[in-house]
Structures are given as C-alpha cells and as structure tokens.
FILOTI-213925 format. One record per residue (C-alpha): residue number from 1; residue in three letters; x, y, z. Coordinates in steps of 0.1 Angstrom, whole numbers, plus 2048, in hexadecimal, padded with zeros to 3 digits. Each point is the difference from the previous one (the first is absolute). Example, Ala and Ser with C-alpha at 12.3 -4.5 7.8 and 13.67 -1.06 7.14 Angstrom:
<sites>
   n res   X   Y   Z
   1 Ala 87B 7D3 84E
   2 Ser 80E 822 7F9
</sites>
This chain:
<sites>
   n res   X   Y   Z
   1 Unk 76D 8B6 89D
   2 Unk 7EE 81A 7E8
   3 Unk 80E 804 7E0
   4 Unk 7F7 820 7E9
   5 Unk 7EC 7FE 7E3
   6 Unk 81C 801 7E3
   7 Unk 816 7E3 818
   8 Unk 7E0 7EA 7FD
   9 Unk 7FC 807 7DB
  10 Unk 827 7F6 7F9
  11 Unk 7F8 7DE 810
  12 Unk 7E2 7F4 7E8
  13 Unk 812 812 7DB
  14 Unk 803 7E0 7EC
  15 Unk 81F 7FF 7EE
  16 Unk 804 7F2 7DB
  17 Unk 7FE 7DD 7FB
  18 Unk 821 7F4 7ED
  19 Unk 816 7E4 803
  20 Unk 820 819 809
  21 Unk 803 81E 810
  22 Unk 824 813 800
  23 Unk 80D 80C 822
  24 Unk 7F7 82C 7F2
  25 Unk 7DD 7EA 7F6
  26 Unk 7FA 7F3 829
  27 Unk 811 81E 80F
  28 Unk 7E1 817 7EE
  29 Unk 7E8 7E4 809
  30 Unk 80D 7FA 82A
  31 Unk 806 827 801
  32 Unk 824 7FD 80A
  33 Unk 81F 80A 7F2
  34 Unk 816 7E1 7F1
  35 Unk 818 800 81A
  36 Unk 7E8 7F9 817
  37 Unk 7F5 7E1 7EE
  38 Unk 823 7F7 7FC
  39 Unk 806 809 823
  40 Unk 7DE 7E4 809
  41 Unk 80F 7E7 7EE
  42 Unk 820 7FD 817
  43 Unk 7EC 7FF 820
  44 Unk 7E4 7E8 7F1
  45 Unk 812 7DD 7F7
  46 Unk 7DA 7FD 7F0
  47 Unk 802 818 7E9
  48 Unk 814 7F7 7E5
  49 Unk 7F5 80A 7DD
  50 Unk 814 7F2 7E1
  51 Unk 815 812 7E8
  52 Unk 800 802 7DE
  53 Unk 81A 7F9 7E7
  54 Unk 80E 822 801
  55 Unk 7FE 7FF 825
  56 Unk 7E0 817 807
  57 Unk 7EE 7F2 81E
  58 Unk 7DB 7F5 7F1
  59 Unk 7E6 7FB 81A
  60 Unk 7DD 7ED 7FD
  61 Unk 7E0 808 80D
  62 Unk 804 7EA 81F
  63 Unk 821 816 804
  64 Unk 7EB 823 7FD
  65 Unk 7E5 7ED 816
  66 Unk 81B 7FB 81B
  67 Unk 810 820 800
  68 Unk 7E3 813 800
  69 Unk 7F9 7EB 821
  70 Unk 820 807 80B
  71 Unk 7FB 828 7FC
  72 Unk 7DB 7FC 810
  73 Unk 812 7EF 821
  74 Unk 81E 816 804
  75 Unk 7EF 823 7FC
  76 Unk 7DC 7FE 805
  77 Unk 804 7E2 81F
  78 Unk 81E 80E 80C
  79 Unk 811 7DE 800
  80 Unk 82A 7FB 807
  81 Unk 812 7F4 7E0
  82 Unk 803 7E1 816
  83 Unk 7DC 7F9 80C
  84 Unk 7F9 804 7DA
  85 Unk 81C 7E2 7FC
  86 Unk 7EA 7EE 817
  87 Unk 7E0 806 7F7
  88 Unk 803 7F9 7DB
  89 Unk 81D 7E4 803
  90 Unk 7E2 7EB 814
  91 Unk 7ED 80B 7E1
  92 Unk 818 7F1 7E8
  93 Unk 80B 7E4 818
  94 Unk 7DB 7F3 800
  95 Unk 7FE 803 7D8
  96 Unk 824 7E9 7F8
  97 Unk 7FB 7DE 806
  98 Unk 816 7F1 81A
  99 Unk 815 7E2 7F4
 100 Unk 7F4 7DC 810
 101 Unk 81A 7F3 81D
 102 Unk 808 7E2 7EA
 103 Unk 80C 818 7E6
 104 Unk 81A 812 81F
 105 Unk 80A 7DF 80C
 106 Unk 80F 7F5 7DD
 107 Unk 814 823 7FD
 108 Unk 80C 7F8 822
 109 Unk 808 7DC 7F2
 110 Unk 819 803 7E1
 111 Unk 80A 7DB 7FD
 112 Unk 7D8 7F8 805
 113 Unk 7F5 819 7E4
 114 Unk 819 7F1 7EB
 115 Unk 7F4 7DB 804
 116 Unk 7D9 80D 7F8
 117 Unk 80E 810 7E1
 118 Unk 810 7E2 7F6
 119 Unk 7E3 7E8 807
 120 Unk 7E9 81A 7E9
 121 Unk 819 808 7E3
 122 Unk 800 7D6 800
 123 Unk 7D9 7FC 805
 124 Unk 800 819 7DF
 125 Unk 81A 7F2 7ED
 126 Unk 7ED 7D9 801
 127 Unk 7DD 80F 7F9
 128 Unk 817 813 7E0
 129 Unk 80F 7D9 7F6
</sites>
C-alpha cells in the first residue's frame, strides 16, 4: 500500500532516548491521544507498562517501540484489533521462554514438589553443618 510522504516521515522520527516516558510523553511520540493508549493496553495482555509511585503509567523504550508497532499495523496495514493480538502475541510468545515439562509436572504434583523441597532444604542444611 502507498503511504504519503509526511506518513513515511512519522515512521523513521527517532524519539528521545530516556529511561521513562510518561503516558502525555508517548501519546506526543505514537501520535495518539492517551485514551487511545489506555484503550491498547486493555485489548493487548502484552502491553502492560508499570506505574509509578503516584500511579502515573511510565513506559520504556521497548513500550514506545511496541506501540508505535501497534499504530503502524492498525492504521497503515489495516489490521483487526484481533489479528494485531495475533500477530504480535506470536511475537511475544517466541521471546518468553517456555517453562521445561519437568517444571509442569511438579506444579501438577504437590506432595512430589514438597518431598524435592525437603531433600534440598536438607542437602543445604548438611553442606551449612
């Protein structure tokens, strides 16, 4: 799809390198209204930026990086709220490590987690003696 001249530019304007950005801070940056980024972050179980103390959301970089990709899928490709679920949750999926099927089986096991525990707290306490 063609994209005008200033819609191009928009993509490639680096934004200021800092550890925090506040959510008027992104808005000005992502070129939507804070709402909107509010609105994003109940529809994307992804996107989840922390809060402060006083209970300001504060975004990283990785968080401005991902809802700029957000913006860029739902108005320039056209994409449903849901196939942008789907195409970045495969994203994210692939980047979280996926916990080993030893590690399920002992969850599944309380009595058998318990007896591990029990051998290693004692394996620690006769290397402590």
């Amino acid at each position: 799809m063609y994209k005008s001249a200033p819609e191009s530019l928009k993509s490639y304007i680096p934004f200021p390198d800092k550890l925090f950005y506040k959510i008027g801070e992104v808005s000005k940056i992502v070129g939507v209204e804070p709402y909107v980024l509010r609105y994003w972050e109940t529809e994307f179980s992804f996107l989840k930026p922390r809060k402060n103390k006083s209970g300001q959301r504060v975004y990283i970089k990785k968080d401005v990086e991902l809802l700029l990709m957000i913006k860029r899928l739902l108005y320039q490709e056209r994409y449903t709220i849901e196939g942008v679920r789907k195409r970045l949750g495969l994203i994210s999926a692939q980047a979280e490590p996926k916990p080993e099927p030893e590690q399920k089986k002992e969850v599944r096991q309380p009595a058998r987690a318990i007896e591990h525990i029990k051998n290693r707290l004692r394996e620690i306490l006769s290397q402590l003696q």
